[in-house]
C-alpha positions in Angstrom: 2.0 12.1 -5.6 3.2 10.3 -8.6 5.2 7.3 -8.3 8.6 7.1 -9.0 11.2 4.1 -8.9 14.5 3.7 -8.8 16.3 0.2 -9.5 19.3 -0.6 -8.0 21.6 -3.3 -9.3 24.1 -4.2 -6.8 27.2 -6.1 -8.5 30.1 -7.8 -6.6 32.7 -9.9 -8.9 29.3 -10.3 -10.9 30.4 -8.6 -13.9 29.9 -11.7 -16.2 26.1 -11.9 -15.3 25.3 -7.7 -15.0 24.5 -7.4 -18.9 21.8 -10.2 -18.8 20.2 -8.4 -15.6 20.1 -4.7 -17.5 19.0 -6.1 -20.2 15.4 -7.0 -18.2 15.2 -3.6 -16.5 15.6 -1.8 -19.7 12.8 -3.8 -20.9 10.4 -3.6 -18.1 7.2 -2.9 -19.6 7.1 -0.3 -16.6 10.4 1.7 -17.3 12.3 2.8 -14.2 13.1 6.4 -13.8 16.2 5.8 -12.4 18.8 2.8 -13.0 22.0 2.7 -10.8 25.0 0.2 -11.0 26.8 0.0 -8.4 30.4 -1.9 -8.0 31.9 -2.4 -4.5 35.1 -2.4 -5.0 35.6 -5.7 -7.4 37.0 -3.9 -10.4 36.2 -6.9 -12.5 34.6 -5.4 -15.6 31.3 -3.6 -14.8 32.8 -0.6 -16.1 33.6 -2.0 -19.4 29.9 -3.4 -19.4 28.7 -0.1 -18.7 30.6 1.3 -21.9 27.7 -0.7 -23.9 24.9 1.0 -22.1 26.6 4.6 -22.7 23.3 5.9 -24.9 21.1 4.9 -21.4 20.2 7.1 -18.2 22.3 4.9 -16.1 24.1 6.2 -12.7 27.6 4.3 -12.2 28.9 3.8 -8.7 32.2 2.1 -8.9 33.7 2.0 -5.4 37.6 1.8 -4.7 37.1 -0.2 -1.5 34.6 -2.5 -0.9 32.5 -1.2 1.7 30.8 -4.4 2.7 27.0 -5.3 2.4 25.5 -2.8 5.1 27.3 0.2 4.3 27.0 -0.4 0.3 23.2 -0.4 0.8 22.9 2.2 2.6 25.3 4.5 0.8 23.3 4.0 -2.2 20.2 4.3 -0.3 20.7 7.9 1.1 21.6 8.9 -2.2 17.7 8.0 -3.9 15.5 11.1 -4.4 12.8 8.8 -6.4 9.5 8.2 -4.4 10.1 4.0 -4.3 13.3 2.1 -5.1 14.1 -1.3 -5.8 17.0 -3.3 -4.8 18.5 -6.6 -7.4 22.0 -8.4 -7.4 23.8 -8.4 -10.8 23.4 -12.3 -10.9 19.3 -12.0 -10.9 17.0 -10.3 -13.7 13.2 -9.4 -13.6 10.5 -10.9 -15.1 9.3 -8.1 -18.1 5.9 -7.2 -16.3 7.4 -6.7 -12.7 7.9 -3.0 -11.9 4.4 -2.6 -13.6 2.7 -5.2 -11.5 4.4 -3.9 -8.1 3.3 -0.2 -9.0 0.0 -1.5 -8.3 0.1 -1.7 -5.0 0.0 1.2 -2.2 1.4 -0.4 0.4 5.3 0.3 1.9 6.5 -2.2 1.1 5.8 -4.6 -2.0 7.0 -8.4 -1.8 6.5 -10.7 -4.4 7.4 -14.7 -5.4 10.4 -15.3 -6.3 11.7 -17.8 -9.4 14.9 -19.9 -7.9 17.4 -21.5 -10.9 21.0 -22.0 -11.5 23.1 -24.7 -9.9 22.7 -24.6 -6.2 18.5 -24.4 -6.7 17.5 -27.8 -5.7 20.0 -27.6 -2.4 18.6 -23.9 -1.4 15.4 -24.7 -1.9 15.4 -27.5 0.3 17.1 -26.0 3.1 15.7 -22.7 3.4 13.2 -22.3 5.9 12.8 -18.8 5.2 9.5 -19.2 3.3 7.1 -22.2 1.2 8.6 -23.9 -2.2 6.8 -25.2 -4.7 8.2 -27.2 -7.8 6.5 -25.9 -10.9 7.5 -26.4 -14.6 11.4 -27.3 -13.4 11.9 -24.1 -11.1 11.5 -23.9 -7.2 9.1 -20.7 -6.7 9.9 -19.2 -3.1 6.6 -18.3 -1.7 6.1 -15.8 1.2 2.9 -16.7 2.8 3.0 -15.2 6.5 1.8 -11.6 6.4 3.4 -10.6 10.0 6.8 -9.7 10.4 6.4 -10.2 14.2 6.0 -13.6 14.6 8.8 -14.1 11.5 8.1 -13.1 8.3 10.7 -12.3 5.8 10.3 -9.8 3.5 13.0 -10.3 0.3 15.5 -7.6 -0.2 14.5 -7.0 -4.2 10.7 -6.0 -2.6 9.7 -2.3 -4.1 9.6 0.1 -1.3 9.1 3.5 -0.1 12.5 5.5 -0.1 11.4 8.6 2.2 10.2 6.4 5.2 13.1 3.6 4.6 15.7 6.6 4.7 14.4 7.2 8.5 16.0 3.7 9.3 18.5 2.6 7.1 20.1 -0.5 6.8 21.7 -2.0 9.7 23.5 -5.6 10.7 21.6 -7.8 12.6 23.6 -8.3 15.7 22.3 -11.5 16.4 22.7 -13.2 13.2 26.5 -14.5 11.7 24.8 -12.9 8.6 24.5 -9.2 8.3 20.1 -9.7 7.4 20.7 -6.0 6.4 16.9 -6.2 4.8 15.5 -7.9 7.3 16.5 -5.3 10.0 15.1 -2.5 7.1 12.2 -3.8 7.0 11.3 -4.6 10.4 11.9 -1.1 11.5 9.9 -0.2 9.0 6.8 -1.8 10.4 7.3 -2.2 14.0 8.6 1.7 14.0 7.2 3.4 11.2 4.1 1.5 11.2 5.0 0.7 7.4 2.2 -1.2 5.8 3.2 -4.6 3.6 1.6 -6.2 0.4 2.6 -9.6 -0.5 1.8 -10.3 -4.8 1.7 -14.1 -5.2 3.3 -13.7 -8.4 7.0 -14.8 -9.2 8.4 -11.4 -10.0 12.0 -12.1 -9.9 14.8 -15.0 -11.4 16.9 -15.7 -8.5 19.7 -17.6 -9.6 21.7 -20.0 -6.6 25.3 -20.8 -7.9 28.4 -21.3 -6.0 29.4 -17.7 -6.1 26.9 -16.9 -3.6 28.9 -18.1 -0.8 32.1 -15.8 -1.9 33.6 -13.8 0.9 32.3 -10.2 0.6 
């Protein structure tokens, strides 16, 4: 079956930011077949944003309410009818060659490096423990080097994956985390359920930008 991908940029009072991360989806060297933006309930500009992308294929969700992190996801999630999808907050972009690289790979679930700037890089770098850091050429790459999800590994929530078997599990909140981990719980139903298989491309795929509005109340 041929491949298909969906990219789904998820904004949240990150209308200032949502241009720069279209902008490096439309230029993926590997186009997407399907763009969706999706606003949850912020009303702070993406559709005026949008209004500049009016001659592109892309699919506006612009809530009333804010549904919240878990329910957003998986909304937008049950709605997919492309073979692979990919997830990516308004405030992050892709690196040009990304969707083309990930293609690549057969395996359920794609993770890649990941590129950490903006303000708050140095601090999350040095407290996560959610993965190896490296300092290279004045950014932090996050590296994910353990390969088994049962003794901890953490999977990103902007990996490529496949949309028919994720759909048989859905997002969910973590009940025993204060954070809602609704990729973590994806992806670990994935594999420990669906027997999901998992590639890991140590490449940084993705610029993940740290900045005070990460810790806004969603």
């Amino acid at each position: 079956m041929k491949k298909t991908i969906s990219v789904c940029i998820f904004s949240y009072k990150y209308a200032h930011l949502l241009a720069h991360c279209i902008e490096s989806v439309l230029t993926q060297t590997r186009k997407p077949d399907k763009i969706y933006v999706i606003d949850d309930g912020a009303k702070d500009g993406v559709d005026k944003v949008l209004e500049k992308y009016s001659n592109y294929n892309i699919v506006p969700i612009l809530r009333e309410k804010n549904l919240g992190i878990v329910d957003n996801f998986q909304d937008v999630l049950m709605r997919l009818d492309t073979t692979h999808a990919l997830m990516i907050g308004a405030d992050n972009y892709l690196h040009p060659i990304a969707l083309e690289t990930l293609e690549k790979s057969e395996a359920d679930i794609v993770s890649y490096d990941i590129i950490i700037f903006g303000t708050e890089a140095e601090k999350f770098a040095n407290s996560s423990a959610k993965g190896e850091h490296t300092y290279r050429d004045g950014y932090y790459i996050w590296n994910f080097r353990k390969k088994d999800i049962k003794i901890g590994n953490y999977i990103h929530g902007s990996s490529l994956y496949n949309v028919e078997l994720a759909q048989c599990y859905g997002y969910k909140k973590n009940p025993n985390s204060r954070l809602s981990e609704e990729d973590y719980m994806l992806w670990r139903s994935m594999i420990l359920e669906g027997q999901a298989t998992h590639e890991h491309i140590k490449k940084p795929m993705l610029y993940y930008r740290r900045h005070h509005n990460n810790f806004q109340k969603y």
